[in-house]
C-alpha positions as CSV (number, residue, x, y, z in Angstrom):
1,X,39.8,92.0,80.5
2,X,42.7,90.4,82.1
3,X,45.9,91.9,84.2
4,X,49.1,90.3,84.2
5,X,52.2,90.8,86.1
6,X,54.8,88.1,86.3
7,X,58.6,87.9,88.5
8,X,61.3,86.2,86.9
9,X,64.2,84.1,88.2
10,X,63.1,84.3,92.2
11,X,65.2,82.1,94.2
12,X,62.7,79.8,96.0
13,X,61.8,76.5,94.4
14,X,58.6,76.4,92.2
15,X,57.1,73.9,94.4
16,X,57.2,75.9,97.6
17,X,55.7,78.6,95.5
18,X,53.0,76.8,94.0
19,X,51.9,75.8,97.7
20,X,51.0,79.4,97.9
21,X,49.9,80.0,95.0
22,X,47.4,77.1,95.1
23,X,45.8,79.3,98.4
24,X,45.0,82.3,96.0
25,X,43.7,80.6,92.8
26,X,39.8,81.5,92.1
27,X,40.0,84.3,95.3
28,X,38.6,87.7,95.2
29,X,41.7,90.3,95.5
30,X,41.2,91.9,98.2
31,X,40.7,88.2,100.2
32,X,43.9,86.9,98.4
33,X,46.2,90.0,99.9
34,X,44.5,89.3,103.4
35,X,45.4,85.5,102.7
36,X,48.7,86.4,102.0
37,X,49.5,88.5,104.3
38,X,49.0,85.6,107.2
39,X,50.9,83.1,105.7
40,X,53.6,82.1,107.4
41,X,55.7,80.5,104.1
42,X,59.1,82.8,103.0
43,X,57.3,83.1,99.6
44,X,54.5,84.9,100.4
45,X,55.7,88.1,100.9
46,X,56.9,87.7,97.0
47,X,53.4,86.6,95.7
48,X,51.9,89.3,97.5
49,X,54.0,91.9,95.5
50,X,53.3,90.4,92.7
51,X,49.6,90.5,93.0
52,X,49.9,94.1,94.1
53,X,52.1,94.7,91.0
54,X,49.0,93.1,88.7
55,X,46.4,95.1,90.7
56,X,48.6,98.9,89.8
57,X,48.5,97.2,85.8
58,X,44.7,96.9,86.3
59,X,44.7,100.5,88.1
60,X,46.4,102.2,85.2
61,X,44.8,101.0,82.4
62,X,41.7,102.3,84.1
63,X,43.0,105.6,85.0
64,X,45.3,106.0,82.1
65,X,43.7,103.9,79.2
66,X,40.5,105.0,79.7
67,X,39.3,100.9,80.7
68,X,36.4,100.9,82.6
69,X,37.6,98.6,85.3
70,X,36.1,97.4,88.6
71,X,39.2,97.3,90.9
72,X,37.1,95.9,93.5
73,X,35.5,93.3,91.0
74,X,38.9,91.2,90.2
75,X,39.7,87.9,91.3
76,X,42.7,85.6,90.8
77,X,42.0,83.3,87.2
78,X,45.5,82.3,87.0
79,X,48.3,81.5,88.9
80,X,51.1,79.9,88.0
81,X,55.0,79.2,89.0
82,X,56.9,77.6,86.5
83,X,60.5,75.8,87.0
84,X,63.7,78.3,86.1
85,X,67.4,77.6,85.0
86,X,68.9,75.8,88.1
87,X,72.6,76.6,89.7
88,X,74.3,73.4,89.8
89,X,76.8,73.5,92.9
90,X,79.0,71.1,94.7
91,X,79.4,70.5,98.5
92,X,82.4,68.7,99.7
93,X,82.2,65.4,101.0
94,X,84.3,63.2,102.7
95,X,87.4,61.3,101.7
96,X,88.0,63.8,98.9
97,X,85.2,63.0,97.4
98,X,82.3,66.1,96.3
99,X,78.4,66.3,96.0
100,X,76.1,68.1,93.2
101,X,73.3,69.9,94.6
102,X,70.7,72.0,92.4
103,X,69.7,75.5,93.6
104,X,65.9,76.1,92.0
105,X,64.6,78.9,90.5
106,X,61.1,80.2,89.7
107,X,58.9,82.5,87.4
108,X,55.7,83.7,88.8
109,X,52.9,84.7,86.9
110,X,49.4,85.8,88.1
111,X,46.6,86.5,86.3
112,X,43.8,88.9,87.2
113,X,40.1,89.0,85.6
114,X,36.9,90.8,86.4
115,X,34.1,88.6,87.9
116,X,30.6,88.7,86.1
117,X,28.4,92.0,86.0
118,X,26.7,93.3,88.9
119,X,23.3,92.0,89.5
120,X,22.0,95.5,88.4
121,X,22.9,94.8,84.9
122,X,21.7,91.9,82.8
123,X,23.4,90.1,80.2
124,X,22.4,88.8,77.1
125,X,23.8,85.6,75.4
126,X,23.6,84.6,71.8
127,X,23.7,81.3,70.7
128,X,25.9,80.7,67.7
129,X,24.8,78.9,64.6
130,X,27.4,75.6,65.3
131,X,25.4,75.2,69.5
132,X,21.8,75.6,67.9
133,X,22.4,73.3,65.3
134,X,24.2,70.6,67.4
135,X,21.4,70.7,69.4
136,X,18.4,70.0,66.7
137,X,20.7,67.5,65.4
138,X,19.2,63.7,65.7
139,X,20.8,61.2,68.0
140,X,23.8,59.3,66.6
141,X,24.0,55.3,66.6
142,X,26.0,54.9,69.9
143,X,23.2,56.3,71.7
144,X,20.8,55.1,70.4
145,X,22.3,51.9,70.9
146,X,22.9,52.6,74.5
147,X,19.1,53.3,74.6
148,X,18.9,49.5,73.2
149,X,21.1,47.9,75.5
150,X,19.4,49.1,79.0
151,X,16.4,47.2,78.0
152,X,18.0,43.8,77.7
153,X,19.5,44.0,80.4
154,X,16.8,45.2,83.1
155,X,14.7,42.2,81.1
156,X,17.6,39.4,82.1
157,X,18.2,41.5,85.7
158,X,14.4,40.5,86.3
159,X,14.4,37.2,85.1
160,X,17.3,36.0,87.7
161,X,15.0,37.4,90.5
């Protein structure tokens, strides 16, 4: 099961956010807040509401929906800041003359997912029809002709030597 929670149109550039945001990726939660919490980048305090914002989604659809959810089990799968509609503005500059300039804007998104069981509980895996008969399938021409080639060429390696 997965928990999003996105922010749209934040006023910080989606590169600095992504700087951030790259820290987090693949984290446990609780690691990810304490990560946040000490960096020293004006976004931060942003991401870190928006990771507590997915972490209340996961919250109530295990209180409310009846999920069974292991608050203590998620971990950052998915984070992601994509480019918003820029403010074009104009500084003056001299002689008259004046300067464009592009004020960014950002969406955040962040996704939350449940790591694996705990070691208490196994899992079982099927394998489908497609994986067991790719794999009793015979070899195809290019490797067996990659299997053709290595001995012709260990025979002319040895015959320099």
């Amino acid at each position: 099961m997965e928990f999003r929670a996105e922010v749209k149109y934040l006023r910080v550039s989606p590169q600095k956010a992504r700087l951030v945001l790259d820290t987090i990726k693949g984290r446990r939660v609780e690691e990810a807040m304490n990560i946040l919490a000490f960096t020293k980048k004006g976004v931060a305090p942003d991401v870190s509401k928006l990771l507590r914002s997915a972490i209340e989604n996961a919250h109530f659809l295990d209180s409310e929906k009846g999920l069974d959810v292991d608050v203590d089990n998620l971990y950052v799968k998915h984070a992601v800041a994509n480019d918003g509609p820029r403010m074009k503005r104009i500084r003056p500059a001299p002689m008259g003359r004046a300067y464009r300039y592009v004020r960014r804007m950002a969406h955040l998104e962040i996704v939350l997912a449940e790591r694996g069981k705990p070691d208490g509980e196994a899992t079982a895996t099927v394998v489908g029809e497609k994986e067991a008969a790719a794999s009793a399938r015979p070899k195809t021409r290019a490797v067996a002709k990659k299997k053709a080639a290595r001995p012709a060429k260990r025979k002319m390696a040895g015959a320099r030597k």
